[in-house]
C-alpha positions as CSV (number, residue, x, y, z in Angstrom):
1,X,18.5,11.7,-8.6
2,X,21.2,13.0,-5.9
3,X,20.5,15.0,-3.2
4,X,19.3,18.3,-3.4
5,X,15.5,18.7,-4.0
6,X,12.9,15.5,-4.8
7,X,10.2,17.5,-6.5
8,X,9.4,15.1,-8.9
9,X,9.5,11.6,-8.6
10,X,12.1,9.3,-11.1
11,X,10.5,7.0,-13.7
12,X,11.4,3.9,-11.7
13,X,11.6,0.7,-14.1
14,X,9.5,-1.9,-14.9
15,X,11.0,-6.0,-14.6
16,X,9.5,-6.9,-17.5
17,X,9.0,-5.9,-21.2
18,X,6.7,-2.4,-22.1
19,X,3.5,-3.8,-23.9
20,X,2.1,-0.3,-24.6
21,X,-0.7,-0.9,-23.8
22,X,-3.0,1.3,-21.5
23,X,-6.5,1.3,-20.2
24,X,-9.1,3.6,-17.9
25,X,-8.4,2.1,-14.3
26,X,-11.6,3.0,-11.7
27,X,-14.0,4.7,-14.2
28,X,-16.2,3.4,-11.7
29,X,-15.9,2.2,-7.9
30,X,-17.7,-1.2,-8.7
31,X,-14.6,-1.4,-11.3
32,X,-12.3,-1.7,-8.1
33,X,-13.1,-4.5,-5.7
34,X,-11.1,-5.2,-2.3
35,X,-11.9,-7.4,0.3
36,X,-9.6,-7.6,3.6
37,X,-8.2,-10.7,4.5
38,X,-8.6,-10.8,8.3
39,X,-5.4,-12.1,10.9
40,X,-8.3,-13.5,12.8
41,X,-12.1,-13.1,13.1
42,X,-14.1,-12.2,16.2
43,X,-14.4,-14.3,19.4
44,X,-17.4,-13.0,20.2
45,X,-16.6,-11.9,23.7
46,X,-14.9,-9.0,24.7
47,X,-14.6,-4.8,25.1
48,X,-14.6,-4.2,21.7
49,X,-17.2,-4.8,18.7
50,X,-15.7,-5.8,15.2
51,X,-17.6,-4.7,12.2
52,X,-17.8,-6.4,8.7
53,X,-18.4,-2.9,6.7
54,X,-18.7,-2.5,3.4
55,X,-17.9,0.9,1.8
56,X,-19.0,2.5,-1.6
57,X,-17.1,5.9,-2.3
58,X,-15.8,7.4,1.0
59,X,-13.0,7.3,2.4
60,X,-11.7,4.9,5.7
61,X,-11.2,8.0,8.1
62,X,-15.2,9.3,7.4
63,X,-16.1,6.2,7.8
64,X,-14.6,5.3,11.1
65,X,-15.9,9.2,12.2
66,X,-19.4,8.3,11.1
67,X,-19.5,5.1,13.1
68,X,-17.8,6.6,16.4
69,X,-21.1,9.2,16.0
70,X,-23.5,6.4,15.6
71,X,-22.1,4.2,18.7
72,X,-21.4,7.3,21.1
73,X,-17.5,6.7,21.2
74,X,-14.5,8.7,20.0
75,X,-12.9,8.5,17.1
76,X,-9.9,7.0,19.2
77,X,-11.7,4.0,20.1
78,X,-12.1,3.5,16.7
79,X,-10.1,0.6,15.3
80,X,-9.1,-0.6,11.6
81,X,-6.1,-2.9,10.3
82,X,-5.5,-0.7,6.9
83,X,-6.7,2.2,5.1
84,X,-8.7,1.5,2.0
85,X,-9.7,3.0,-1.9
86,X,-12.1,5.9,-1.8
87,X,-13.4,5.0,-5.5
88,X,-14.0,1.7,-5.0
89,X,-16.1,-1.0,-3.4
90,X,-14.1,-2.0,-0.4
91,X,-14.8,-4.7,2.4
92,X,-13.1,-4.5,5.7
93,X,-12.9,-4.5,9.6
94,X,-13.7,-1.9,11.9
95,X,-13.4,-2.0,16.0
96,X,-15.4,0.2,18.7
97,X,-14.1,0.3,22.5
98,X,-17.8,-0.6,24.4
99,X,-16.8,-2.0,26.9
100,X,-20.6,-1.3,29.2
101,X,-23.6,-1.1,28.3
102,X,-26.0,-2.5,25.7
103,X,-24.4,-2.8,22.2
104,X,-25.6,-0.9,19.6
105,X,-27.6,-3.0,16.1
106,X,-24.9,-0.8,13.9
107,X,-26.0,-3.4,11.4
108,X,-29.5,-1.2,11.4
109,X,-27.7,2.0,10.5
110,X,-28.3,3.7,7.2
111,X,-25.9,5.6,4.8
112,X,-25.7,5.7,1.4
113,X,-21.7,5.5,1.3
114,X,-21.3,2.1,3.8
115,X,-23.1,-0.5,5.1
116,X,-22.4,-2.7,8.6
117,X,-22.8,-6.4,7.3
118,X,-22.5,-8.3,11.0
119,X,-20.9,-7.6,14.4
120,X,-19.6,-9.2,17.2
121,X,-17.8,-8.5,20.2
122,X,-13.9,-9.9,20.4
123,X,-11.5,-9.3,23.2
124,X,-8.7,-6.7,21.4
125,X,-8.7,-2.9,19.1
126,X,-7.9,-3.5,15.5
127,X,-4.6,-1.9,15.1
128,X,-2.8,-0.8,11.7
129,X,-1.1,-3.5,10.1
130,X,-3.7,-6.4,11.8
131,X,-4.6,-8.0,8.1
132,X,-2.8,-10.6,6.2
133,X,-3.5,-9.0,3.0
134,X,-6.3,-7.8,0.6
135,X,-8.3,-9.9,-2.3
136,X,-8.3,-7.6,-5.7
137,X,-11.1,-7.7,-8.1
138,X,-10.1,-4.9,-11.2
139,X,-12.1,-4.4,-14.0
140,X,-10.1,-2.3,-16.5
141,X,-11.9,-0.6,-19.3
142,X,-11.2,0.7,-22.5
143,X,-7.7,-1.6,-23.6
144,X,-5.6,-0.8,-26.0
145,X,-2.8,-2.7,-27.1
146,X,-1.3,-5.9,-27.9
147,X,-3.3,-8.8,-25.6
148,X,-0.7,-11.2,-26.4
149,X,1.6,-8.9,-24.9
150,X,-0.3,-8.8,-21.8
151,X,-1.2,-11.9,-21.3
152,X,2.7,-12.9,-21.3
153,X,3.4,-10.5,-18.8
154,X,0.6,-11.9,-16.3
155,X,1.9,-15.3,-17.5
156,X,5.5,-14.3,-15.8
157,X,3.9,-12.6,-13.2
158,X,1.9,-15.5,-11.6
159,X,5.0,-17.3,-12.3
160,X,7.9,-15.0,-10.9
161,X,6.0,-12.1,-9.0
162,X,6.7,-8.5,-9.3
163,X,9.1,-5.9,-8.0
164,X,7.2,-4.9,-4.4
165,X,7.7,-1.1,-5.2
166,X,5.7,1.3,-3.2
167,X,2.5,2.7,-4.8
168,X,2.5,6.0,-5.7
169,X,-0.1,7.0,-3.2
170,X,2.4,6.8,-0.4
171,X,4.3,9.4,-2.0
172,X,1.6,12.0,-2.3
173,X,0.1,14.3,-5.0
174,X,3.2,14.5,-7.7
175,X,5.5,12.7,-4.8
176,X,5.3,16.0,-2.9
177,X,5.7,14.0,0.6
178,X,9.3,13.3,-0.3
179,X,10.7,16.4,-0.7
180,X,8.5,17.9,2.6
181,X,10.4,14.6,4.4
182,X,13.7,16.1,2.9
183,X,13.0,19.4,4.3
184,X,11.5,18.5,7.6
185,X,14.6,16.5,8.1
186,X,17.1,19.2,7.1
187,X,15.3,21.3,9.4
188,X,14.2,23.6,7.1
189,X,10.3,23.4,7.9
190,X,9.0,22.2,11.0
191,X,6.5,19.7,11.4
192,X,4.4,19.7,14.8
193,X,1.7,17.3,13.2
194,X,2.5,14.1,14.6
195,X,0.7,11.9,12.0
196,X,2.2,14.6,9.0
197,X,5.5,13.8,10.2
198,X,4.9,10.1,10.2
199,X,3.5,10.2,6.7
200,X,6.5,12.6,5.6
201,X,9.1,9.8,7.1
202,X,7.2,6.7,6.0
203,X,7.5,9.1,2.2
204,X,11.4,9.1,2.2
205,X,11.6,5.6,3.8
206,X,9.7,4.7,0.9
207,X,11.7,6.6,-1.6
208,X,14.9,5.1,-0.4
209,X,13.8,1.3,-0.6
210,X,12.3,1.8,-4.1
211,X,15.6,3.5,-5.5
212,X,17.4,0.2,-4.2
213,X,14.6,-2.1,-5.5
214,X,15.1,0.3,-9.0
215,X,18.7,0.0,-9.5
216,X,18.5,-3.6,-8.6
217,X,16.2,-3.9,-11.5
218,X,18.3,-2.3,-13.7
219,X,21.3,-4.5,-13.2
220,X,18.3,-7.6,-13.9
221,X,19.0,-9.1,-10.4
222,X,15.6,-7.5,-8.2
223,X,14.5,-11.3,-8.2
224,X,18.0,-13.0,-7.6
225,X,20.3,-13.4,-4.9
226,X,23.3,-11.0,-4.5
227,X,26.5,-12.1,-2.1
228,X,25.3,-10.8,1.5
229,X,21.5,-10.4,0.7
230,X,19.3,-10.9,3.8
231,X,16.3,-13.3,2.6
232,X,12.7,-13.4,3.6
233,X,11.1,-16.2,5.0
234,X,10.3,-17.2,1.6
235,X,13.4,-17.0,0.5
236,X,13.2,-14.0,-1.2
237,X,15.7,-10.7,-1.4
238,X,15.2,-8.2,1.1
239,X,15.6,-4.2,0.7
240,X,16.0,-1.9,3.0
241,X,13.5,-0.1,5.5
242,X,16.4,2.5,6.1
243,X,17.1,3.8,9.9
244,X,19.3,3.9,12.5
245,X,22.5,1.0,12.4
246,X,24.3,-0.8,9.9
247,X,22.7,-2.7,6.8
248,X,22.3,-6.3,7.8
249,X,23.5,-7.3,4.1
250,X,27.1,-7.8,3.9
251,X,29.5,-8.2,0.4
252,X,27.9,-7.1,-3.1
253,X,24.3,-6.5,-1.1
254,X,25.6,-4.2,1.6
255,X,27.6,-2.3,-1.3
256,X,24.8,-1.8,-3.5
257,X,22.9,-0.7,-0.7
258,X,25.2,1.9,0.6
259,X,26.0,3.4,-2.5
260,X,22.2,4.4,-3.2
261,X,22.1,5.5,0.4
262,X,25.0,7.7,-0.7
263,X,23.2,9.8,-3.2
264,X,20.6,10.3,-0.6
265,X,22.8,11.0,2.6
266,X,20.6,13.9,3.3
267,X,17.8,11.4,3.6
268,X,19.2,8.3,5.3
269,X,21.0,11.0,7.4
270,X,17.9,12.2,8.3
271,X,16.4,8.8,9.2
272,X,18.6,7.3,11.2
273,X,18.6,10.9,13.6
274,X,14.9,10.6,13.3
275,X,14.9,7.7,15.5
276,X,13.6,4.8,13.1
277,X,15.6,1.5,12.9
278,X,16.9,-0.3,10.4
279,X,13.9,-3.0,9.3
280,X,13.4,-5.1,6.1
281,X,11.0,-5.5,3.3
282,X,10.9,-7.9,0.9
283,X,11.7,-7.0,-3.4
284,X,9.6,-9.5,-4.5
285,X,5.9,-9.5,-4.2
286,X,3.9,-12.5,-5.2
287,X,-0.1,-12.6,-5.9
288,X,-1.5,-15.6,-5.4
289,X,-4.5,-16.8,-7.5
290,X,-3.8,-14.4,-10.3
291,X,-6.4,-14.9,-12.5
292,X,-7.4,-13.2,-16.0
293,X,-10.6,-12.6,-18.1
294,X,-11.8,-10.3,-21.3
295,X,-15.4,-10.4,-21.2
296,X,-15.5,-7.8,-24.0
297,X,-12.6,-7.0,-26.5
298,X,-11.3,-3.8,-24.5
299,X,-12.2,-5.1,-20.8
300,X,-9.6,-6.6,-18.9
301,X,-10.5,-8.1,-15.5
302,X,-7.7,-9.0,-12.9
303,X,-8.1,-10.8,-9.6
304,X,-5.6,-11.7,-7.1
305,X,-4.4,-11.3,-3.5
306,X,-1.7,-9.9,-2.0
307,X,0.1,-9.8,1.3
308,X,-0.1,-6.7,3.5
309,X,1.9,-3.9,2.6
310,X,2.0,-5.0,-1.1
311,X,0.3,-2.5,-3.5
312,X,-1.9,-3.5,-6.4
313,X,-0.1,-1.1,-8.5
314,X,2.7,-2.8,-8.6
315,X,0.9,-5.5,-10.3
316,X,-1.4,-3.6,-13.1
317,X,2.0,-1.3,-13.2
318,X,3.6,-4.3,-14.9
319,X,0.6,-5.0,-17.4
320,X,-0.1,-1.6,-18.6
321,X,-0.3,2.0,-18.1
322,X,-3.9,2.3,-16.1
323,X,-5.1,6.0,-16.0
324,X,-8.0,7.3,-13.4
325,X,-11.1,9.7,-14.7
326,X,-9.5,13.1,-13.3
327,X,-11.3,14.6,-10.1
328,X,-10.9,16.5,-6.9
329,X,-8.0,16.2,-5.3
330,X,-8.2,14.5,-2.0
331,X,-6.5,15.6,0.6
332,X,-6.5,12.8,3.1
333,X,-4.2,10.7,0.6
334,X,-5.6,7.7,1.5
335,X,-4.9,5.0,-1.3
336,X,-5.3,1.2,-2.4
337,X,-4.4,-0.9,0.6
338,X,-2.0,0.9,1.7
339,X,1.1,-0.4,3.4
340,X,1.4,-0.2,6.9
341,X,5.3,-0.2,8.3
């Protein structure tokens, strides 16, 4: 894809080889299990009160709305590290700015979508990006295909990791946030929604590093080291976050990375007069305690965890092709974990 229009989304590869195998991902939200993995826990002293919640079919936003009306706060004192699955069981932090006053039992409160499991007071507001990463439990239902093809590629993936693309969430319904990025940027619509404009840049950001992270695939090096790469503190290949500056790769790296920028001058163009800086993210994401189980011939259950930022996806994307029950479309586009820049 050059510059022009990004109404539909490319067919970015896969590292390893097609099983053909498929199966019904999230028939129901018990089937998709995540659990935040806190930065820290709660001191127990402080302004704000943390929340253990766990969630069963709504969304992160409502929930944090529904809690801000049962403490007496606004929604802007509301605090959580990472937006989570709306269809799906999901565990995770929430903060509340209560700073006088006698604290709230939100652990009485009752609702049929979430449940407050403890609280206690701590000294700082969750922000976004405050979690070290998110513990999957899948349970994928009705499996068709080859298992000894699958289990090879979840042998290679606990051994070697996955491309770290970015989920298809964070592109919007059919990818439409790209090309409302690549007209915002041209100037061609205008924005006035601050958090619309930060999804629509964090959408061609996204776009860009996945087209390197794709074409680095395609040559079979997304894993290796090129001349020039920057590494991670793993030692792993970086991409690019693209913005304002020069690429920090030099020789075959810095080349490989300007010429996809170069199909998508428009875009990185547009990125670097939107203000962002040039950051890093790493090609290679790695889930630790991968672990595997058919407890009936067409149910597949995967659990693992993975950094923030890293999407689940990118794991089961690898496997097989995992299609959702059709419904409603949301409009809030939350999704699974979803990475914070």
């Amino acid at each position: 894809m050059t510059d022009s229009s990004y109404t539909t989304l490319p067919q970015w590869p896969a590292a390893y080889p097609v099983t053909g195998a498929s199966a019904t991902l999230k028939l129901h939200n018990e089937d998709f299990l995540v659990t935040e993995l806190p930065l820290q826990l709660p001191s127990g002293a402080g302004e704000h009160v943390w929340l253990d919640v766990e969630k069963n079919g709504a969304n992160t936003a409502y929930v944090a709305q529904q809690l801000a009306d049962a403490a007496g706060v606004n929604t802007w004192d509301v605090g959580y590290a990472g937006l989570k699955d709306r269809y799906a069981i999901t565990r995770q932090w929430f903060s509340l700015y209560l700073p006088k006053g006698d604290t709230p039992d939100l652990t009485a409160l009752q609702h049929p979508e979430f449940k407050v499991l403890s609280q206690s007071r701590h000294v700082k507001k969750l922000r976004p990006g405050d979690l070290a990463g998110n513990r999957f439990r899948i349970v994928l239902r009705d499996v068709t295909g080859d298992r000894a093809a699958i289990e090879a590629n979840l042998q290679a993936i606990a051994a070697q990791g996955v491309p770290n693309y970015f989920g298809a969430q964070r592109f919007g319904h059919d990818g439409g946030n790209v090309e409302q990025g690549r007209a915002m940027l041209a100037r061609e619509i205008r924005v006035r929604n601050p958090k619309k404009k930060g999804i629509y840049l964090s959408a061609v950001r996204s776009f860009v590093f996945n087209e390197v992270l794709a074409l680095r695939i395609q040559q079979g090096r997304w894993g290796q080291t090129l001349a020039g790469d920057v590494m991670d503190a793993s030692g792993r290949p970086t991409g690019p976050m693209w913005g304002r500056g020069r690429v920090s790769t030099t020789e075959e790296a810095q080349a490989l990375e300007n010429g996809v920028a170069a199909r998508h001058a428009g875009l990185c163009d547009g990125l670097e007069h939107a203000g962002l800086d040039q950051d890093r993210r790493s090609l290679v994401a790695s889930p630790q305690e991968l672990s595997w189980d058919w407890p009936e011939a067409d149910q597949l259950v995967i659990s693992f965890s993975l950094p923030a930022g890293n999407y689940a996806t990118s794991v089961l994307n690898e496997v097989l092709v995992a299609r959702e029950p059709e419904r409603l479309i949301e409009s809030d586009g939350e999704g699974e974990a979803a990475a914070v820049e």
